[in-house]
N, CA, C, O and CB atoms as a CASP TS submission, in Angstrom:
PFRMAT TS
TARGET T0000
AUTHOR 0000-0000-0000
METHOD Language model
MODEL 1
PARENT N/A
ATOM      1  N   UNK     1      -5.083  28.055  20.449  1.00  0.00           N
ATOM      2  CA  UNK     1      -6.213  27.948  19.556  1.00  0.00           C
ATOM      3  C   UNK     1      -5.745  27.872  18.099  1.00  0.00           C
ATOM      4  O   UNK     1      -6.543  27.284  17.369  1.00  0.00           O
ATOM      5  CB  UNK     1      -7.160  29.131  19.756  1.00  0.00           C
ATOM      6  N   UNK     2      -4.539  28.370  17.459  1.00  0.00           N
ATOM      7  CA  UNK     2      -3.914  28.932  16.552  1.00  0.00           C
ATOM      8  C   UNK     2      -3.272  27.124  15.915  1.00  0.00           C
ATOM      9  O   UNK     2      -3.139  26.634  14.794  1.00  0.00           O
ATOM     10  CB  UNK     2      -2.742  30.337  17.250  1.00  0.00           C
ATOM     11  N   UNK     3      -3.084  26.743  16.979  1.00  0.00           N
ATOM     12  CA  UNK     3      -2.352  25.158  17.017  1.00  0.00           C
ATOM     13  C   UNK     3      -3.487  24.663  16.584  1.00  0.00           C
ATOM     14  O   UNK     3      -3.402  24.547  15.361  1.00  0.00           O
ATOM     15  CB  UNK     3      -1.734  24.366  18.532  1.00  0.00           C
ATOM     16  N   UNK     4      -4.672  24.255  17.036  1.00  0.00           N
ATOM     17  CA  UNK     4      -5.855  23.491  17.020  1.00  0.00           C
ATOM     18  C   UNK     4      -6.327  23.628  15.400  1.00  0.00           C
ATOM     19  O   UNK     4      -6.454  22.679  14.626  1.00  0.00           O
ATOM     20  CB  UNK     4      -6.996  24.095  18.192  1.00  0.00           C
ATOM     21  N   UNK     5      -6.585  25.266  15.042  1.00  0.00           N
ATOM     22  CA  UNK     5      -6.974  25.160  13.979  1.00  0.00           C
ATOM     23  C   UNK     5      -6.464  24.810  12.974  1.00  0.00           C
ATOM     24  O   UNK     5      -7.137  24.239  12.115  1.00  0.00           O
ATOM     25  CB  UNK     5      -7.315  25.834  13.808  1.00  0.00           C
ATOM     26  N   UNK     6      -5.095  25.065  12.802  1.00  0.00           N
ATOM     27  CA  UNK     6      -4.015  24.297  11.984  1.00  0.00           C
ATOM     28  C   UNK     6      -4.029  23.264  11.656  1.00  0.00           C
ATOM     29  O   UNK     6      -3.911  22.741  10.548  1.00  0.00           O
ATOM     30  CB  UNK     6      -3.049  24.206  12.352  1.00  0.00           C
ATOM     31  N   UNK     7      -4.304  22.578  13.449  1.00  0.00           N
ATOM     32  CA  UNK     7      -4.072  20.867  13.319  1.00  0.00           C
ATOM     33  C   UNK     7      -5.325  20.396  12.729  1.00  0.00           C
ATOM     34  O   UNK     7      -5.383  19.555  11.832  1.00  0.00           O
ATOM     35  CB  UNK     7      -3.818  19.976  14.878  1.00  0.00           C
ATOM     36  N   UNK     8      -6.141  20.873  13.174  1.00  0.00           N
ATOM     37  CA  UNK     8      -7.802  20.318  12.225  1.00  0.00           C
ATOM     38  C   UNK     8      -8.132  20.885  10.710  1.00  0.00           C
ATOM     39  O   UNK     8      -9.186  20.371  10.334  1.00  0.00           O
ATOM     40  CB  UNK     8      -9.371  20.981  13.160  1.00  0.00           C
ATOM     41  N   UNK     9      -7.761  21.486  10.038  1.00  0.00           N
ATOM     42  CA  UNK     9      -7.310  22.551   9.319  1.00  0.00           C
ATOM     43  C   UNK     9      -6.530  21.347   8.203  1.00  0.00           C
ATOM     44  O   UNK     9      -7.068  20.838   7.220  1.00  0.00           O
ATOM     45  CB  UNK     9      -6.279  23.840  10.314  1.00  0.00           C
ATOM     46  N   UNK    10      -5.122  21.098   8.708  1.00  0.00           N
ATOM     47  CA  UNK    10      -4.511  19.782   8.270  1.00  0.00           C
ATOM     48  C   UNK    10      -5.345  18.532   7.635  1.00  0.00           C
ATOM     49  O   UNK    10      -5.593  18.232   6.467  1.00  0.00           O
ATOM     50  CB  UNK    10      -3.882  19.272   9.447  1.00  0.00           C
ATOM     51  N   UNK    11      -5.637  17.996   8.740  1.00  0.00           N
ATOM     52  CA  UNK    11      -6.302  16.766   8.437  1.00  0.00           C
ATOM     53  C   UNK    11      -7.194  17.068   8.277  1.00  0.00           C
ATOM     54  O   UNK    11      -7.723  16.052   8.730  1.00  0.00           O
ATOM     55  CB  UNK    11      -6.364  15.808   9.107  1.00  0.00           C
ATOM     56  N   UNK    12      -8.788  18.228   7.708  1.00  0.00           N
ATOM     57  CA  UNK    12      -9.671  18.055   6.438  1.00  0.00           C
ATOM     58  C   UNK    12      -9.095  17.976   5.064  1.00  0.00           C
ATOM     59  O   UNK    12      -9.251  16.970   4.371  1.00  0.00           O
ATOM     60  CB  UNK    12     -10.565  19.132   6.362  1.00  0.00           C
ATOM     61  N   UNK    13      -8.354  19.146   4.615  1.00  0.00           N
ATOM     62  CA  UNK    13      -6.932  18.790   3.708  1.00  0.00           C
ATOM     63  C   UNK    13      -7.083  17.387   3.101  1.00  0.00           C
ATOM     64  O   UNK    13      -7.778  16.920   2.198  1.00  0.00           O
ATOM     65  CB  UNK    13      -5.427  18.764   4.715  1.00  0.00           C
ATOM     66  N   UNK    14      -5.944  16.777   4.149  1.00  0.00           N
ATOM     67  CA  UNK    14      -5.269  15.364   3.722  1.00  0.00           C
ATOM     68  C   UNK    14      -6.774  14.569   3.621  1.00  0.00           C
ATOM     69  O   UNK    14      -6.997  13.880   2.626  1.00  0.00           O
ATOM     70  CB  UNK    14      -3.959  14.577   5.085  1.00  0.00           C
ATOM     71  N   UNK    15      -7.673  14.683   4.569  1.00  0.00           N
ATOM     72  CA  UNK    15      -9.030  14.028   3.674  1.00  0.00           C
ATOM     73  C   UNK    15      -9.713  14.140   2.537  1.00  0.00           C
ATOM     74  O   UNK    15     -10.349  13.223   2.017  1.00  0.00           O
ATOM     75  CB  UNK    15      -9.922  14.137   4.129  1.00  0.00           C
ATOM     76  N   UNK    16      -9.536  15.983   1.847  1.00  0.00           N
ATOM     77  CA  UNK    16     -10.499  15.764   1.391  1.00  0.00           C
ATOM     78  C   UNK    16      -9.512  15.666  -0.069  1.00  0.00           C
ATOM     79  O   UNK    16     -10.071  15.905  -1.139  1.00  0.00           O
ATOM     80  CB  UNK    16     -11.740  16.774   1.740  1.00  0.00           C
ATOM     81  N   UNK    17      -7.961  15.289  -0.052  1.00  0.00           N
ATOM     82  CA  UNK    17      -7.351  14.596  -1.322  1.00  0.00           C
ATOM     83  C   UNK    17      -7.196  13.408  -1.414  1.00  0.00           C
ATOM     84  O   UNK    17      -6.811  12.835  -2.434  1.00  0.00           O
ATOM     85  CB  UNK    17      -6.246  14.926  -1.635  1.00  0.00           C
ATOM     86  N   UNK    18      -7.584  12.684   0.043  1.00  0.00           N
ATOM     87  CA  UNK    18      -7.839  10.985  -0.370  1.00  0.00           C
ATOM     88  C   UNK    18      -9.265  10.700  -0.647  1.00  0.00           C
ATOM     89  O   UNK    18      -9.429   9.546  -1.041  1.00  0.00           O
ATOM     90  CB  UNK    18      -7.418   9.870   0.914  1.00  0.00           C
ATOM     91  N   UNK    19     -10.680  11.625  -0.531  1.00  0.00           N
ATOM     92  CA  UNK    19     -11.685  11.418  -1.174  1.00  0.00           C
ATOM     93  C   UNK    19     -11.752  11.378  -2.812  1.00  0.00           C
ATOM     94  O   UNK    19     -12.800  10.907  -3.256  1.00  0.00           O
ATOM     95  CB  UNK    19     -12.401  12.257  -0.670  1.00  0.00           C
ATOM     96  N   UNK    20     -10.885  11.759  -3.663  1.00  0.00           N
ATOM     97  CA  UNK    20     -11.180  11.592  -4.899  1.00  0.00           C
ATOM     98  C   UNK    20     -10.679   9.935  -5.025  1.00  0.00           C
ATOM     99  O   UNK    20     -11.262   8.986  -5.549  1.00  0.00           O
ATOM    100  CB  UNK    20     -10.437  12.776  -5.868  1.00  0.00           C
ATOM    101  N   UNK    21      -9.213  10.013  -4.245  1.00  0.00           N
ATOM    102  CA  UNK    21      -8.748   8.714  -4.962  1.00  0.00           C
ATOM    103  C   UNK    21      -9.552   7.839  -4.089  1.00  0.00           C
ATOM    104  O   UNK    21      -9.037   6.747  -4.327  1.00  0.00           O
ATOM    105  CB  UNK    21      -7.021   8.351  -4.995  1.00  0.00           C
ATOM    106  N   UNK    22     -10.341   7.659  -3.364  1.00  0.00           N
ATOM    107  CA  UNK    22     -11.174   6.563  -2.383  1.00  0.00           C
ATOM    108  C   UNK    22     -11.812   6.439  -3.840  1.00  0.00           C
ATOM    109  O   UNK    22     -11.578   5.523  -4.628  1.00  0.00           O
ATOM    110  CB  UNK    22     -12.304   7.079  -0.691  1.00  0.00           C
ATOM    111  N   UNK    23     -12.719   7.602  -4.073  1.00  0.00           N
ATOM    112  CA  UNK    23     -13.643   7.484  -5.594  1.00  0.00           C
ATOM    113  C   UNK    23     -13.684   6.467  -6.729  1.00  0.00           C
ATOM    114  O   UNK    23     -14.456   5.634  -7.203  1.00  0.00           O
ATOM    115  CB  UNK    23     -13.323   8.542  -6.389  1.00  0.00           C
ATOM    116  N   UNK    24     -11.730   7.253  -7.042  1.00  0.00           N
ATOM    117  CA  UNK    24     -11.083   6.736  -8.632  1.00  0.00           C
ATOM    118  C   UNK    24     -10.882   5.311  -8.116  1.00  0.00           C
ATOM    119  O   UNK    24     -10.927   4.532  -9.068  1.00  0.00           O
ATOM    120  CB  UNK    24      -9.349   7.594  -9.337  1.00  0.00           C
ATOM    121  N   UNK    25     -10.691   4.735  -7.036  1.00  0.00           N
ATOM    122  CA  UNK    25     -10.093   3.394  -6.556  1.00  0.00           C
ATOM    123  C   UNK    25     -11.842   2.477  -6.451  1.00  0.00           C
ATOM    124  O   UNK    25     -11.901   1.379  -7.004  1.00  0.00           O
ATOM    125  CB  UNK    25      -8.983   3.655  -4.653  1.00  0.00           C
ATOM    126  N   UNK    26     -12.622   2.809  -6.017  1.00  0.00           N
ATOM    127  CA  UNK    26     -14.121   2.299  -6.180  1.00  0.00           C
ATOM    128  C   UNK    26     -14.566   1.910  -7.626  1.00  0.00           C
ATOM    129  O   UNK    26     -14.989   0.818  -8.007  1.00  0.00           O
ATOM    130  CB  UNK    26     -15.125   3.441  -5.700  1.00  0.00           C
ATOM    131  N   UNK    27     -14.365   3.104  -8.370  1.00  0.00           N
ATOM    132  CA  UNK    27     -15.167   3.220  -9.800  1.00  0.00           C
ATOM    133  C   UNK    27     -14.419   2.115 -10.386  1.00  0.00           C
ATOM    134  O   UNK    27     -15.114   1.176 -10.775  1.00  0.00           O
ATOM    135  CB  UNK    27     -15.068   4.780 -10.761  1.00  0.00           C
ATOM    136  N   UNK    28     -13.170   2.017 -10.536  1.00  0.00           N
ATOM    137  CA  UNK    28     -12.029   0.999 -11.170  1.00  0.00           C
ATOM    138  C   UNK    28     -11.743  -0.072 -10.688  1.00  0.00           C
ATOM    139  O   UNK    28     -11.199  -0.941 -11.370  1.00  0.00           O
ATOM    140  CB  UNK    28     -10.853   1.426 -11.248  1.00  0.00           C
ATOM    141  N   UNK    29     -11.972  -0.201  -9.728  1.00  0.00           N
ATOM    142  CA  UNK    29     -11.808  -1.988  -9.457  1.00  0.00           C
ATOM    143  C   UNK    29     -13.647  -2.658  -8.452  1.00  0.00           C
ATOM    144  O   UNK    29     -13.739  -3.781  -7.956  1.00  0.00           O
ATOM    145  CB  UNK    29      -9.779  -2.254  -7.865  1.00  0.00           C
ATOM    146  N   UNK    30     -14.520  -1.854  -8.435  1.00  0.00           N
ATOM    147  CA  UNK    30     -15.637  -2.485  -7.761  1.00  0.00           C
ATOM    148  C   UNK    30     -15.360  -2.582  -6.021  1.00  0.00           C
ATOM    149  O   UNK    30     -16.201  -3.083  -5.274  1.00  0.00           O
ATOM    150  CB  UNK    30     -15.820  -4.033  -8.483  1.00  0.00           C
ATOM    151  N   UNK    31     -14.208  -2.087  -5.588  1.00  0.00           N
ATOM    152  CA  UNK    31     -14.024  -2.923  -4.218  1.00  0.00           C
ATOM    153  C   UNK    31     -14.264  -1.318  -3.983  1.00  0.00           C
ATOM    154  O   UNK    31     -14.652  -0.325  -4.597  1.00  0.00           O
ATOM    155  CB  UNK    31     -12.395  -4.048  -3.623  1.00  0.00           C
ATOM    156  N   UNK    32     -13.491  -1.949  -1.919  1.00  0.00           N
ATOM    157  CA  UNK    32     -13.575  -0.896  -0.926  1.00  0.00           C
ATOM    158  C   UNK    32     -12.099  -0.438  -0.565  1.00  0.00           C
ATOM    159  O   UNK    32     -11.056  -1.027  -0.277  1.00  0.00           O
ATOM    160  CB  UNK    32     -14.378  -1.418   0.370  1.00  0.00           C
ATOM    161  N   UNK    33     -12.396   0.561  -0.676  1.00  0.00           N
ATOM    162  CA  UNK    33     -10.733   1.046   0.320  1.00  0.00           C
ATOM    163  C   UNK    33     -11.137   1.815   1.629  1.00  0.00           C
ATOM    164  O   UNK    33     -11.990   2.700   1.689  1.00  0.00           O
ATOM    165  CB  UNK    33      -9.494   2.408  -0.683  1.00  0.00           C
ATOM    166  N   UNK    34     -10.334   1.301   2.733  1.00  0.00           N
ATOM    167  CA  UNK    34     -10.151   0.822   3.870  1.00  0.00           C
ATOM    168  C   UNK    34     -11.399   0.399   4.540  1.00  0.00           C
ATOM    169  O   UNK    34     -11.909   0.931   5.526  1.00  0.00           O
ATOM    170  CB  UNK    34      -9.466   1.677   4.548  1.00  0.00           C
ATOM    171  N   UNK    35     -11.861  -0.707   3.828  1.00  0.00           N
ATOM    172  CA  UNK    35     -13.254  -1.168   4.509  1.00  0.00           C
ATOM    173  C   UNK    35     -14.269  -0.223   4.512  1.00  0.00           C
ATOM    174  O   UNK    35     -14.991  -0.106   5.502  1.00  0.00           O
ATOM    175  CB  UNK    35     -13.120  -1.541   5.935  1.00  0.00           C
ATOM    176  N   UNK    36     -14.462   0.694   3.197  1.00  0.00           N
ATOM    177  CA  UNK    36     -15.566   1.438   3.042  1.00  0.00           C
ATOM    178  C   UNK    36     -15.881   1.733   1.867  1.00  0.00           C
ATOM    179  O   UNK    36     -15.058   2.096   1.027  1.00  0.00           O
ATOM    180  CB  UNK    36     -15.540   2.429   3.641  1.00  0.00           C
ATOM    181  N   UNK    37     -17.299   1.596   1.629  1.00  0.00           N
ATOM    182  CA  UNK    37     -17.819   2.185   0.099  1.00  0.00           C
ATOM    183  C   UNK    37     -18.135   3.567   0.364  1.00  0.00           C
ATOM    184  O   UNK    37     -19.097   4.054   0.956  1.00  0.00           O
ATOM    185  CB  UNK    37     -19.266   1.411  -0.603  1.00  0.00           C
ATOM    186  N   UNK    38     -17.024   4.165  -0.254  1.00  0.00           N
ATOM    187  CA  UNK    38     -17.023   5.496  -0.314  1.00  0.00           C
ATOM    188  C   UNK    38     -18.402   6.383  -0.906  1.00  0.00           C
ATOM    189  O   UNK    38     -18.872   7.460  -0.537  1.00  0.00           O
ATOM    190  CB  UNK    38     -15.849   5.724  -1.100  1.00  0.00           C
ATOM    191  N   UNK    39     -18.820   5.425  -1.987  1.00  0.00           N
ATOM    192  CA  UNK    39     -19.808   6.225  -3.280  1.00  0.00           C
ATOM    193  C   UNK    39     -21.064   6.197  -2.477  1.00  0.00           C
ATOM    194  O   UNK    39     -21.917   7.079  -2.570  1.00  0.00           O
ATOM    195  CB  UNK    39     -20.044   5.286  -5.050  1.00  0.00           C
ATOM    196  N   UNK    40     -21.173   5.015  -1.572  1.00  0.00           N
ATOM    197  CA  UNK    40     -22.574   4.711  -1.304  1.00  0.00           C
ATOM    198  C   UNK    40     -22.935   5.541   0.148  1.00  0.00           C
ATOM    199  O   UNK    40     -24.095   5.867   0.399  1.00  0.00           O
ATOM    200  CB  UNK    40     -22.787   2.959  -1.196  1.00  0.00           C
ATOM    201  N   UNK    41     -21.870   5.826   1.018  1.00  0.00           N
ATOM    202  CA  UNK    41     -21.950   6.625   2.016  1.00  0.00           C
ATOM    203  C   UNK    41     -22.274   8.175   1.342  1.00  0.00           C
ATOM    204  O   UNK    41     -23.227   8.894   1.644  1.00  0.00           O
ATOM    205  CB  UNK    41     -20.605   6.460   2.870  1.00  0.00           C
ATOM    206  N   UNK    42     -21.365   8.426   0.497  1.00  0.00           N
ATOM    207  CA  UNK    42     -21.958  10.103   0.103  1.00  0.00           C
ATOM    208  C   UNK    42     -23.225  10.057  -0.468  1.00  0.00           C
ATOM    209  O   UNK    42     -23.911  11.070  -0.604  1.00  0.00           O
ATOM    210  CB  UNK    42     -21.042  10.988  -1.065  1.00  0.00           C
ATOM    211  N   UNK    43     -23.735   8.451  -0.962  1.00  0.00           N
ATOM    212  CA  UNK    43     -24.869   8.665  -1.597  1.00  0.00           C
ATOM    213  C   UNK    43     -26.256   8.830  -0.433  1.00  0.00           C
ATOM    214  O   UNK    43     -27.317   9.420  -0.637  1.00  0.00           O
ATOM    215  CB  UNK    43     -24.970   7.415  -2.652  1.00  0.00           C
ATOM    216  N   UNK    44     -25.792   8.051   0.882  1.00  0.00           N
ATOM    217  CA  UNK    44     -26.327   7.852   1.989  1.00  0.00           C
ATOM    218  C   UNK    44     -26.523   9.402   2.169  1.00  0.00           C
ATOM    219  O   UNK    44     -27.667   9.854   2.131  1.00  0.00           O
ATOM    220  CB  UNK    44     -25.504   6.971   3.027  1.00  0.00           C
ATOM    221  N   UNK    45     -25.136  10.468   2.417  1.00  0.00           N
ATOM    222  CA  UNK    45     -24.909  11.057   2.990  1.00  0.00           C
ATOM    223  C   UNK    45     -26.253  12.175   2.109  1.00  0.00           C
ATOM    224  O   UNK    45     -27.265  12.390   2.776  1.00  0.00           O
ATOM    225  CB  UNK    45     -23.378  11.119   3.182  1.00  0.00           C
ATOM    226  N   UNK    46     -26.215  12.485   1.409  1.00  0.00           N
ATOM    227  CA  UNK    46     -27.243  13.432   0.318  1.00  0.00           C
ATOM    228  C   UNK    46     -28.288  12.934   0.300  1.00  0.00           C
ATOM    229  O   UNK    46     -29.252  13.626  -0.028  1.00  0.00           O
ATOM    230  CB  UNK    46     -26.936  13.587  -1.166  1.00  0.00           C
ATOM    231  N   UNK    47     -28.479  11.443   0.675  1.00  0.00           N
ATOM    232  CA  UNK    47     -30.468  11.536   0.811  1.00  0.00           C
ATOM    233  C   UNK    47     -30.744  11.614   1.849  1.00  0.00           C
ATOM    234  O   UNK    47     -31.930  11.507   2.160  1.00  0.00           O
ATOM    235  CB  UNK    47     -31.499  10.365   0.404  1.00  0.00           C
ATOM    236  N   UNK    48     -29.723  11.842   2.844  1.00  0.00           N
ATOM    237  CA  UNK    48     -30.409  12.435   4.596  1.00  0.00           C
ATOM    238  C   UNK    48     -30.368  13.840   4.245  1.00  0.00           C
ATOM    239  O   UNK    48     -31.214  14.441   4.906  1.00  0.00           O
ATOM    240  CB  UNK    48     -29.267  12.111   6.356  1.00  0.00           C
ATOM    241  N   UNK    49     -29.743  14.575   3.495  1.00  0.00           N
ATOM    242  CA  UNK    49     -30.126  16.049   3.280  1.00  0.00           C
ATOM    243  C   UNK    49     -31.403  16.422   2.482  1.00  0.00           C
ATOM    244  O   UNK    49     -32.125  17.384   2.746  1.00  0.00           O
ATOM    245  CB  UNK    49     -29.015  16.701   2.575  1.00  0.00           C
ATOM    246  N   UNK    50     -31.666  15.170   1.057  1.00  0.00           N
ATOM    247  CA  UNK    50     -32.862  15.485   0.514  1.00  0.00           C
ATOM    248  C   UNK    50     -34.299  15.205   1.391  1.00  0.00           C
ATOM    249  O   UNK    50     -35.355  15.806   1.195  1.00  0.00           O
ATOM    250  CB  UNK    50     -32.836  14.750  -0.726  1.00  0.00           C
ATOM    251  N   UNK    51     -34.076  14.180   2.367  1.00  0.00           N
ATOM    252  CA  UNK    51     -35.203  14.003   3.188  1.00  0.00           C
ATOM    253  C   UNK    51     -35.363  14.868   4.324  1.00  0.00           C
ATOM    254  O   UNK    51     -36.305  14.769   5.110  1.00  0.00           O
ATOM    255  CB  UNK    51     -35.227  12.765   3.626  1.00  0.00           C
ATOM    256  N   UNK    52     -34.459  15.700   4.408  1.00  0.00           N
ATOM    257  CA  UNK    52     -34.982  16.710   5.224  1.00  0.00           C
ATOM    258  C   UNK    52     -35.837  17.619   4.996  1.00  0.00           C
ATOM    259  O   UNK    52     -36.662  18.012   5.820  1.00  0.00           O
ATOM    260  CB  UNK    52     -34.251  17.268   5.584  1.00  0.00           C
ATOM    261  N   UNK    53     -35.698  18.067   3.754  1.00  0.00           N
ATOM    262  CA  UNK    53     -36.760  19.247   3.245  1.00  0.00           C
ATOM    263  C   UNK    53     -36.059  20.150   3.286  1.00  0.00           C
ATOM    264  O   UNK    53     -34.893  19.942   2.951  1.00  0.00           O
ATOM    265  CB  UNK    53     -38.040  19.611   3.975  1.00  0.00           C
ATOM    266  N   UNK    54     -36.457  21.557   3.717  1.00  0.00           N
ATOM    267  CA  UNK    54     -35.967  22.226   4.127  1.00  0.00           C
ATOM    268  C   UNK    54     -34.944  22.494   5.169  1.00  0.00           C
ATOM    269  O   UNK    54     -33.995  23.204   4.838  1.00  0.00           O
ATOM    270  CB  UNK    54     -36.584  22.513   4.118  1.00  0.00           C
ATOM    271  N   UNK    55     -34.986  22.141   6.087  1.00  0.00           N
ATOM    272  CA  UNK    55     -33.732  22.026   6.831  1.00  0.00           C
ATOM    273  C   UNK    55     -32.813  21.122   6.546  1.00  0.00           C
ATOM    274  O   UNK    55     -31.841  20.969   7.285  1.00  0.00           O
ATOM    275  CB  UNK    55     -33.928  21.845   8.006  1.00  0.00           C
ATOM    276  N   UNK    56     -32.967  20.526   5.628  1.00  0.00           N
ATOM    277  CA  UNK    56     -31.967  19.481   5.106  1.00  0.00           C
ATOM    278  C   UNK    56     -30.718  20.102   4.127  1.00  0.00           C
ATOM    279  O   UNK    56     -29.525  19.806   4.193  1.00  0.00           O
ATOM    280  CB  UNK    56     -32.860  18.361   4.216  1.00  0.00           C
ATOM    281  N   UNK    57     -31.365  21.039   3.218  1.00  0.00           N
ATOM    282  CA  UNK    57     -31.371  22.246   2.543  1.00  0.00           C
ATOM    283  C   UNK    57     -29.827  22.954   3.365  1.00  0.00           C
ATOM    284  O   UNK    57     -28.620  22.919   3.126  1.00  0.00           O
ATOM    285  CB  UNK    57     -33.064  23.153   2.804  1.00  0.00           C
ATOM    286  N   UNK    58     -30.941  23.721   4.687  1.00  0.00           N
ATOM    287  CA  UNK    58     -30.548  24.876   5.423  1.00  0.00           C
ATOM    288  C   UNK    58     -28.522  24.173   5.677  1.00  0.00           C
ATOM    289  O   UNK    58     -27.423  24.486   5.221  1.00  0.00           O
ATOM    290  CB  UNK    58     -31.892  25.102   7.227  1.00  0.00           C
ATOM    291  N   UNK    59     -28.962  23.336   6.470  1.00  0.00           N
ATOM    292  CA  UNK    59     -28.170  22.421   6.986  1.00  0.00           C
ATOM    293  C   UNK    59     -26.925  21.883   5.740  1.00  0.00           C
ATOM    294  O   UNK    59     -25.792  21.755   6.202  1.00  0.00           O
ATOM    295  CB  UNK    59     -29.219  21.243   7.538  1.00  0.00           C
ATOM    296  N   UNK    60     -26.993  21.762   5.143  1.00  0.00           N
ATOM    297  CA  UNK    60     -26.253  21.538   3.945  1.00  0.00           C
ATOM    298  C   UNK    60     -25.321  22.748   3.315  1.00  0.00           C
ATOM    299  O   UNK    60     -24.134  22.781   2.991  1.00  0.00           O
ATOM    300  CB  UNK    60     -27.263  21.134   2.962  1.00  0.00           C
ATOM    301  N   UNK    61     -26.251  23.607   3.288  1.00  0.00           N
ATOM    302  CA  UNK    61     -25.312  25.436   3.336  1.00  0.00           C
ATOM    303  C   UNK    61     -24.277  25.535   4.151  1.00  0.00           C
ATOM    304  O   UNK    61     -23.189  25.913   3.718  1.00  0.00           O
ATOM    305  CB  UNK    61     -26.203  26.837   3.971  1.00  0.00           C
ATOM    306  N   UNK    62     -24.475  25.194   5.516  1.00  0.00           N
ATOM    307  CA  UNK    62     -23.924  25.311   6.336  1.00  0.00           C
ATOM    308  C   UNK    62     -22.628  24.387   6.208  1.00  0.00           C
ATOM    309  O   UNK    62     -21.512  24.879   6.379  1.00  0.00           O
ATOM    310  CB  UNK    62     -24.745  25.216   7.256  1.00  0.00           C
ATOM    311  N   UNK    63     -22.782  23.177   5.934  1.00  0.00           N
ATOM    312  CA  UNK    63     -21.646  22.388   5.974  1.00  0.00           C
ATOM    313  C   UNK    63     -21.176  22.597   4.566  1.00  0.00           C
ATOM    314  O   UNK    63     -19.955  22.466   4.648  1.00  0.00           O
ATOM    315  CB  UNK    63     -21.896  20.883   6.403  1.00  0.00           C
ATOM    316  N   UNK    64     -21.456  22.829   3.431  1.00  0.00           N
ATOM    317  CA  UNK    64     -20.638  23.466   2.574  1.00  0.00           C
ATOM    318  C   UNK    64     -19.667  25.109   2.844  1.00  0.00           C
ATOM    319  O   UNK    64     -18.666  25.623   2.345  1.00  0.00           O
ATOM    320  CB  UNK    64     -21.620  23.553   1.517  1.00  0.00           C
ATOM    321  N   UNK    65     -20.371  25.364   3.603  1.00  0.00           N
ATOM    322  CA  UNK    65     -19.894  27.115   4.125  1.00  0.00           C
ATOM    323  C   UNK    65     -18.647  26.783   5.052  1.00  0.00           C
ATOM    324  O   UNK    65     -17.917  27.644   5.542  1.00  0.00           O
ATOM    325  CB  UNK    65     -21.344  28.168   5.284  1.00  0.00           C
ATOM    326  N   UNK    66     -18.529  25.623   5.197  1.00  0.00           N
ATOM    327  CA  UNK    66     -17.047  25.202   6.186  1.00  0.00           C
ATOM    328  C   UNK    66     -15.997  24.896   4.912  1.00  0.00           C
ATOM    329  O   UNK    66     -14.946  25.519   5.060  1.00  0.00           O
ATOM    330  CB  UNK    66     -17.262  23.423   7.443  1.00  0.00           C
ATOM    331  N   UNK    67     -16.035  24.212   3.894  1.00  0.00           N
ATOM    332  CA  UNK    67     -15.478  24.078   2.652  1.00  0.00           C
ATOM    333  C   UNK    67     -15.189  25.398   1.801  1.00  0.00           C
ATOM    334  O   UNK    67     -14.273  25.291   0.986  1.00  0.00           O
ATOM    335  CB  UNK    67     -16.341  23.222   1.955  1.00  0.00           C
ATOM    336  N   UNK    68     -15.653  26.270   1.854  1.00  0.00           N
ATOM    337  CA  UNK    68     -15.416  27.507   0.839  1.00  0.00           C
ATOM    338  C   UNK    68     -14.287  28.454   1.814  1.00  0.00           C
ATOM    339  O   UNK    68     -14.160  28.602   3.030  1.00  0.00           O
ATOM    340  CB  UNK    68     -17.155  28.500   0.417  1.00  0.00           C
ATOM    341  N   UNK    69     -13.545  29.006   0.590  1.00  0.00           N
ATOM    342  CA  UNK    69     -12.322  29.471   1.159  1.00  0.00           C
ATOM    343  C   UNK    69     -12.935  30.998   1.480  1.00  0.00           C
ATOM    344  O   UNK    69     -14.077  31.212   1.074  1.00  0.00           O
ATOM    345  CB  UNK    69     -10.877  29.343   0.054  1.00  0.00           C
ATOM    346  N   UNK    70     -12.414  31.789   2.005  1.00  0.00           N
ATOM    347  CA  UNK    70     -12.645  32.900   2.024  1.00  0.00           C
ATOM    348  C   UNK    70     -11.914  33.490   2.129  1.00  0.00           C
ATOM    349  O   UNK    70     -12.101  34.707   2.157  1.00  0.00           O
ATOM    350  CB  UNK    70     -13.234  33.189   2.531  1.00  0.00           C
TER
END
């Protein structure tokens, strides 16, 4: 189990330091890196939380509460 969490553990990590440069690489040249608009998916991604209402809300705690160190 100790392996697993490590290994998944790892690769959010290494994702979530190629999310800035996906960002800085969008804002500065208009394109996509690796066949994705990064800006417009997180923008996707936050109006399925604002159209939830409240559980959109709830739900959003939650997946930030996986991000905070403790």
């Amino acid at each position: 189990m100790n392996y697993l969490t490590g290994f998944f553990g790892g690769l959010v990590g290494i994702m979530m330091a190629i999310l800035p440069v996906t960002i800085l690489w969008t804002v500065l040249t208009g394109g996509t890196m690796f066949g994705m608009d990064v800006i417009q998916n997180l923008g996707d991604l936050v109006q399925t939380f604002a159209d939830g209402g409240f559980t959109g809300l709830v739900v959003l705690l939650v997946v930030l509460s996986f991000f905070v160190k403790k």
